[in-house]
Kinemage of the C-alpha trace (Angstrom):
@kinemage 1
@onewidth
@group {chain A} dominant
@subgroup {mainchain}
@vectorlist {calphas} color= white
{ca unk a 1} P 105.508 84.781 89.425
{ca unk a 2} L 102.899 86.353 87.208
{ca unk a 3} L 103.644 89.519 85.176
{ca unk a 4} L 101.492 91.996 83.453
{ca unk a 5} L 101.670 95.354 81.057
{ca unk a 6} L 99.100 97.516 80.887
{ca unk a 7} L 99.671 100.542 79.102
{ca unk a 8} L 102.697 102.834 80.748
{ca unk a 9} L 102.306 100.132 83.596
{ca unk a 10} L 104.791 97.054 84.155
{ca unk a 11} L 103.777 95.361 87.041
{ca unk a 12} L 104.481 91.658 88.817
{ca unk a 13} L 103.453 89.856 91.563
{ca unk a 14} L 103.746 86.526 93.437
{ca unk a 15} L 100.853 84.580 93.787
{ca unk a 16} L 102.371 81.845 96.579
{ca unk a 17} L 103.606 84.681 98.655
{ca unk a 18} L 100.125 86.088 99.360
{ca unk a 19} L 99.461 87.657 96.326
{ca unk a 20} L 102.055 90.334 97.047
{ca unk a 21} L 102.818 93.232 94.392
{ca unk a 22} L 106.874 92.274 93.989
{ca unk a 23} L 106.891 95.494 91.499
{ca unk a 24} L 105.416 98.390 89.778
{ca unk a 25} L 106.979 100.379 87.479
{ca unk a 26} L 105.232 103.330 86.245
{ca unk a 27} L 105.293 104.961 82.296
{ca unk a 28} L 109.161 106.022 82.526
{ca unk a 29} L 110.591 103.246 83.775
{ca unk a 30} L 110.595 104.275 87.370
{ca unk a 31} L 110.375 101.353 90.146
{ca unk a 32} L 107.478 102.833 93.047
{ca unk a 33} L 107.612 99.626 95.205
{ca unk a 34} L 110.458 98.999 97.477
{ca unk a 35} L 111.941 95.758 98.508
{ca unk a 36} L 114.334 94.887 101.196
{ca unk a 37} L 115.989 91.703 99.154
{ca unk a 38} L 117.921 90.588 102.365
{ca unk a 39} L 114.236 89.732 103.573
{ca unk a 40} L 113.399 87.435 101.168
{ca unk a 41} L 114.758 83.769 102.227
{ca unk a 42} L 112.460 84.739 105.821
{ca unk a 43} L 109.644 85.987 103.569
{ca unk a 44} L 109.422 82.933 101.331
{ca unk a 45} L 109.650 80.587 105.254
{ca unk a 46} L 106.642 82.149 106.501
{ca unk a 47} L 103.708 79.846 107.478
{ca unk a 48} L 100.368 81.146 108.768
{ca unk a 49} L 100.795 82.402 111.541
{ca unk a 50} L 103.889 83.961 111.495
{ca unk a 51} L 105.014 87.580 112.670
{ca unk a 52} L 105.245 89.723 109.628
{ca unk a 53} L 108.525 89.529 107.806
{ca unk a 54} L 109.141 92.931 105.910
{ca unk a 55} L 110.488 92.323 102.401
{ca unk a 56} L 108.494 95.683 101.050
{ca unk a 57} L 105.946 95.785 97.808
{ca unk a 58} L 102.418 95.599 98.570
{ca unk a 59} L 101.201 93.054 100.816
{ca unk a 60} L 97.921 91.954 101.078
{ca unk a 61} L 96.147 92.769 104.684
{ca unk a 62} L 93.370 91.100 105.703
{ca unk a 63} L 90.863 90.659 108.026
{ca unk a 64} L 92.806 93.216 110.208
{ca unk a 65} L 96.121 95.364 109.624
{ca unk a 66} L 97.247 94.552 113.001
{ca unk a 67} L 96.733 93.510 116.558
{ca unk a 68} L 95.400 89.566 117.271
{ca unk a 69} L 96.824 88.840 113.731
{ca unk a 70} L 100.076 90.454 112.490
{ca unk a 71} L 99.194 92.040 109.417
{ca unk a 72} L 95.731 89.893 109.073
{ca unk a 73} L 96.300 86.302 107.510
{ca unk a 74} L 95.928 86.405 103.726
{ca unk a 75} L 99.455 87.941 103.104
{ca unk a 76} L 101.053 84.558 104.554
{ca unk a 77} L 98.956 82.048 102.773
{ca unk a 78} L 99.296 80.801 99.330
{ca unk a 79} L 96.283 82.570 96.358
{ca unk a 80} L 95.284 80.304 94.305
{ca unk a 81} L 95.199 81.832 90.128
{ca unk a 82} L 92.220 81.234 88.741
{ca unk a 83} L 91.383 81.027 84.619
{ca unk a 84} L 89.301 83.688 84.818
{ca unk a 85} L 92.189 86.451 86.207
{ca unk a 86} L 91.574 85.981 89.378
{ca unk a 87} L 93.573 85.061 92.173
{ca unk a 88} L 91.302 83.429 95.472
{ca unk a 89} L 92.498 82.795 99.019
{ca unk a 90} L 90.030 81.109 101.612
{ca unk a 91} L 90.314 81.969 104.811
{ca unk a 92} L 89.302 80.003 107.453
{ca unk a 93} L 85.581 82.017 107.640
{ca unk a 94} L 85.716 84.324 103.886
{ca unk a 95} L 86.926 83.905 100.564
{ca unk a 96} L 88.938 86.836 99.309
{ca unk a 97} L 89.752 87.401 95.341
{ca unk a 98} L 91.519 90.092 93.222
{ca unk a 99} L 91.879 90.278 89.865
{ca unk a 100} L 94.563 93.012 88.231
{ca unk a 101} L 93.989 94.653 84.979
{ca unk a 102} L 95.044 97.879 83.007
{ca unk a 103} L 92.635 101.104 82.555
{ca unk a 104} L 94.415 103.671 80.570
{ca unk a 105} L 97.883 104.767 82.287
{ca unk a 106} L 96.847 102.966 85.453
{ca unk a 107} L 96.697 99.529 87.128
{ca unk a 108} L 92.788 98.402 89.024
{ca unk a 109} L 92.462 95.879 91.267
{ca unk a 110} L 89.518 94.611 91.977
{ca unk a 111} L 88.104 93.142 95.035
{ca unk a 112} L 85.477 90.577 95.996
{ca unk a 113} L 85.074 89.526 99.466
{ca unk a 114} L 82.743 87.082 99.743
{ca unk a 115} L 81.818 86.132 103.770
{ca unk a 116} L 78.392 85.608 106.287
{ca unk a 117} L 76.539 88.859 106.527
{ca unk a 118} L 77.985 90.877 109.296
{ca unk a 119} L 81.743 89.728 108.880
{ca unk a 120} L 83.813 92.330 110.586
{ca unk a 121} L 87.231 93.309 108.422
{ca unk a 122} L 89.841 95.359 108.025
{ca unk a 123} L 91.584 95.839 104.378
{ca unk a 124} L 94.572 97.283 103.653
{ca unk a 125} L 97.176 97.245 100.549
{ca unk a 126} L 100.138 97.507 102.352
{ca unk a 127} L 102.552 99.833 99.689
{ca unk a 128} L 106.198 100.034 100.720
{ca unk a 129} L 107.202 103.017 98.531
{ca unk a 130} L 110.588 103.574 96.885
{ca unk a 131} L 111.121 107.517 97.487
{ca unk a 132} L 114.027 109.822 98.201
{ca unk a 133} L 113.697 112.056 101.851
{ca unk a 134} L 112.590 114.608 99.483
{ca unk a 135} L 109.307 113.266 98.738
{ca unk a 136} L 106.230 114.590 100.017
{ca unk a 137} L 102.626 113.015 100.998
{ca unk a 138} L 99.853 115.607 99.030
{ca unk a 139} L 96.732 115.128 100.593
{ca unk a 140} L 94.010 117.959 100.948
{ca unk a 141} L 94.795 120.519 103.803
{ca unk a 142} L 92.627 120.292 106.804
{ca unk a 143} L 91.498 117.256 106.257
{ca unk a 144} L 90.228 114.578 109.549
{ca unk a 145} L 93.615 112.958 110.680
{ca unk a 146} L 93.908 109.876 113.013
{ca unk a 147} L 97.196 109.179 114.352
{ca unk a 148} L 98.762 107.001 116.549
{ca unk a 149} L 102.102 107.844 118.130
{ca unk a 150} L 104.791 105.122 118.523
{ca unk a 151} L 101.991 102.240 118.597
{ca unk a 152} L 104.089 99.775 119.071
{ca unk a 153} L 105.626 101.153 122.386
{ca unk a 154} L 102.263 101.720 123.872
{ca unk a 155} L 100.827 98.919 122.951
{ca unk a 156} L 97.600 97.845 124.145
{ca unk a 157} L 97.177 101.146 125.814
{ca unk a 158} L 97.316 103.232 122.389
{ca unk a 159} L 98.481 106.540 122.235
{ca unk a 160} L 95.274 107.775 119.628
{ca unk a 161} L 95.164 111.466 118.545
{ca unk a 162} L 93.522 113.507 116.156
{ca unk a 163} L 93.809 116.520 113.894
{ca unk a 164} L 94.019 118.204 110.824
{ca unk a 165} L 96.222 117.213 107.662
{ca unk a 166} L 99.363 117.927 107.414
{ca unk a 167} L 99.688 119.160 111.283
{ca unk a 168} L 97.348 116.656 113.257
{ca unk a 169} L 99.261 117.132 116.388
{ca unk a 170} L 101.573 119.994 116.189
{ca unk a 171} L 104.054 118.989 113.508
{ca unk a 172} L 103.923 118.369 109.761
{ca unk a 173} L 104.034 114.945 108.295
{ca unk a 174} L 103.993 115.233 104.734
{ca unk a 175} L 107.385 115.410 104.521
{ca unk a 176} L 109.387 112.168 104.617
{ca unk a 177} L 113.040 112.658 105.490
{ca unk a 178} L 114.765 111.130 107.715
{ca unk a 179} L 113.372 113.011 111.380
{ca unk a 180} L 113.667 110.018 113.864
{ca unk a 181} L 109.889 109.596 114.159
{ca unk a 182} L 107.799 106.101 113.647
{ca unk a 183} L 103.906 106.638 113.564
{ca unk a 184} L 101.262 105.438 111.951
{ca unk a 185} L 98.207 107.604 110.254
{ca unk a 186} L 95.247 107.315 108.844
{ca unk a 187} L 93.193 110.269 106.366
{ca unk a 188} L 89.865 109.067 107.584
{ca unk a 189} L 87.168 109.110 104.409
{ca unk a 190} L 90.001 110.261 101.915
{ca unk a 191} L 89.549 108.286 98.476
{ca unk a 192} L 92.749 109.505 96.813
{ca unk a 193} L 96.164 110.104 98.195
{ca unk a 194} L 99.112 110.514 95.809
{ca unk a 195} L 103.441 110.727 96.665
{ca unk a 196} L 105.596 113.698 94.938
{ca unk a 197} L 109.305 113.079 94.792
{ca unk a 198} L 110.767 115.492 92.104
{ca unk a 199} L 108.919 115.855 88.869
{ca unk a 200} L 107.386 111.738 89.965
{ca unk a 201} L 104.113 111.548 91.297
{ca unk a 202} L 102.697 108.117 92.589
{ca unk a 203} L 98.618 108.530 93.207
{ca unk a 204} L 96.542 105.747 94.738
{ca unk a 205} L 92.584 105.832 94.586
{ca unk a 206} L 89.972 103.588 96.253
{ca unk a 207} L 86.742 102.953 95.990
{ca unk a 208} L 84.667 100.940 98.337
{ca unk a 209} L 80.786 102.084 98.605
{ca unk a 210} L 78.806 101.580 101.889
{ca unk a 211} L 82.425 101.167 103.515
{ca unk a 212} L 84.787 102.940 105.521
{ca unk a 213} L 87.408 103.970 103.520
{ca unk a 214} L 91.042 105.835 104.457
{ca unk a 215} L 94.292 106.747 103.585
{ca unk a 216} L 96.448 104.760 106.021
{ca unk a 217} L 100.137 105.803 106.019
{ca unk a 218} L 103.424 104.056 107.819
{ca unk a 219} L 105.593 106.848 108.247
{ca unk a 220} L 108.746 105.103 109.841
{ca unk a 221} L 111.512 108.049 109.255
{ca unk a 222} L 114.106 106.197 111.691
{ca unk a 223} L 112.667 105.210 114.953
{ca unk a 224} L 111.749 101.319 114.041
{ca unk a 225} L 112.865 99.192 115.383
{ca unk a 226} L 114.157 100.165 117.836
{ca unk a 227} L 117.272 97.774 118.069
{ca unk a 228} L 118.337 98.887 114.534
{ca unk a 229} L 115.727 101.757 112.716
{ca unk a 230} L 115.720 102.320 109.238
{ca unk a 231} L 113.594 104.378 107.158
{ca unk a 232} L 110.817 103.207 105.487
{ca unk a 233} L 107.459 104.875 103.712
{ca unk a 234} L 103.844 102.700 102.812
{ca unk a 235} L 100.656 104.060 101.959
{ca unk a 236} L 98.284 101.714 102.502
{ca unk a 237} L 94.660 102.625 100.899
{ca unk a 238} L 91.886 100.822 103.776
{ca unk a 239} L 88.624 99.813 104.549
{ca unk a 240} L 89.114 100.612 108.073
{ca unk a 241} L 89.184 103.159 110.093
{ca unk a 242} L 91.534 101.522 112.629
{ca unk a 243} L 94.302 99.067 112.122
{ca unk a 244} L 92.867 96.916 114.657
{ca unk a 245} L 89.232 95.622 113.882
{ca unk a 246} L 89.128 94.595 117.847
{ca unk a 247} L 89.783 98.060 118.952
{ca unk a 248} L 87.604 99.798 116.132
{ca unk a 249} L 84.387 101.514 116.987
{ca unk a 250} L 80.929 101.344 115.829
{ca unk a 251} L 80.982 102.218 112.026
{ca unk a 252} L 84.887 101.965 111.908
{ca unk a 253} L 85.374 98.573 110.189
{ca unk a 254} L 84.023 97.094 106.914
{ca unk a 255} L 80.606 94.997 107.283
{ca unk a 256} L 79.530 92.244 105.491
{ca unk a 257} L 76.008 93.223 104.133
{ca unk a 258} L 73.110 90.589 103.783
{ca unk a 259} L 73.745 89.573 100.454
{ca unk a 260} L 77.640 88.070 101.760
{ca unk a 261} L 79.566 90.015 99.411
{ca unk a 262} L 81.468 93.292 99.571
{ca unk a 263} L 83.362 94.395 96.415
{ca unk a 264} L 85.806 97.569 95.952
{ca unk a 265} L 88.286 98.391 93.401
{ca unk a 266} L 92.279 100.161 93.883
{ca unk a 267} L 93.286 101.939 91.431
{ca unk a 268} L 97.338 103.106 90.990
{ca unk a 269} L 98.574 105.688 88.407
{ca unk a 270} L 102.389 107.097 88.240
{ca unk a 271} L 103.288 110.053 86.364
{ca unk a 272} L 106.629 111.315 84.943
C-alpha cells in the first residue's frame, strides 16, 4: 500500500487491488471515502473477470462503468508502480496510467490512456463517499440531467429519462437520506460537482478536453439490493456520457484520437 501527503491532504491507495483510493482524508482530519471492511477478504479474491465486489473508496472504471464488463476491467487487475510516479495497467487492447500528486489543498490525478486511434471508452472514478443523510449534492440548478431509474431491474431494456438538476423527473435528488430509492445519474458536461454535509464540503473537478465529460452519481438511499439494501453515496467524475459504452450514442463515449493518446486530469479538494 502506497501513501502520500500533500498539503491538508492524507491520502492512500492499493496498487494490487486496481489502483483503488483505500482513503482520503481532507485538511481536518475528516475521512471522505467509505469502506465496507466486511468486503475486503472477497475484494482482495477477485480475478479478472469477476462481478464487482463493493468494499467502497474509489475504484478505478475502465473501458466501461457497466454492462458487458462489471465495472470495466482495470479495477480487478493488478497496476504496476512505476519509478517515475506512475502506476500502469495493460489491458488486453490499451495501456492505462495515473500518477497522484499534491497542488495546493488538493489531490490531481493524472491520466494517460494510451490505445489505437478510435478506441471507444468509458472512465469513471468510482467515489464511495462517507456522508451523514444530511448531506447534500450542490450542483448548478437547471442543469442537463440523465437518469436512469432502478437500472438494474430493467435491465437491458433501460428505463432512461431526462431533466433538469435537482428535479430531473419530478423529485429532488440532492438530498441523500435515507428515501428507499436506488438510481443512477449523470450531470452531462458538468466539470465540477462538490458534497455538503455540515460545515464539510467534498468538491471533485475534471478535466478532459475533446471528451465527454459528466458528473455521474450512485444514489443508492435503500433500495439495493434488493435481498438486503443499504445506503450508499459515489460520485463518480466520467468520460462518458453513459455507463455502458455499448449502449452510448454517437458523441457519448471517449475516442481515441489519431495520435493514440488521450490524457485528463481529477482533481479533489475538501474543506473544513
Amino acid at each position: 500500500m502506497a501513501t502520500q501527503k500533500p498539503t491538508g491532504m492524507t491520502w492512500q491507495i492499493e496498487p494490487a487491488l486496481g489502483g483503488r483510493w483505500r482513503s482520503m482524508r481532507g485538511p481536518g482530519g475528516r475521512e471522505w471515502l467509505a469502506e465496507h471492511p466486511a468486503m475486503r477478504p472477497a475484494r482482495v479474491a477477485v480475478t479478472p473477470g469477476d462481478g464487482f465486489v463493493d468494499l467502497g473508496g474509489l475504484e478505478e472504471c475502465f473501458p466501461t462503468l457497466a454492462g458487458a464488463l462489471d465495472h470495466g476491467d482495470a479495477w480487478d487487475r493488478p497496476w504496476t508502480e512505476g519509478a517515475d510516479g506512475w502506476l500502469t495497467l495493460a489491458g488486453d487492447d490499451y495501456q492505462l496510467s495515473r500518477r497522484l500528486a499534491s497542488a495546493g489543498d488538493a489531490v490531481v490525478a493524472d491520466y494517460r490512456l494510451v490505445a489505437h486511434p478510435g478506441f471507444r471508452f468509458v472512465w469513471a472514478g468510482h467515489a464511495t463517499i462517507e456522508v451523514s443523510e444530511a448531506a447534500q449534492l450542490v450542483a448548478p440548478d437547471g442543469h442537463r440531467t440523465r437518469l436512469w431509474v432502478e437500472h438494474w431491474r430493467t435491465w437491458p431494456d433501460l428505463d432512461v429519462r431526462e431533466g433538469l438538476w435537482p428535479a430531473p423527473a419530478g423529485a429532488r435528488l440532492d438530498e441523500l437520506g435515507r428515501d428507499g430509492t436506488a438510481n443512477f445519474l449523470m450531470l452531462l458536461g458538468l466539470a465540477a460537482i462538490k458534497v455538503r454535509d455540515g460545515r464539510d464540503e467534498f468538491r471533485f473537478t475534471i478535466d478532459a478536453p475533446g471528451q465527454p465529460i459528466a458528473m455521474g452519481v450512485w444514489r443508492n438511499l435503500g433500495a439495493w439490493p434488493p435481498e438486503a439494501p443499504y445506503r450508499s453515496v459515489a460520485i463518480e467524475p466520467a468520460i462518458g456520457w453513459h455507463f455502458d459504452r455499448d449502449q452510448a450514442g454517437p458523441g457519448e463515449v471517449g475516442i481515441v484520437p489519431a495520435g493514440g493518446e488521450v490524457t485528463w486530469r481529477l482533481t479533489i479538494s475538501a474543506t473544513t
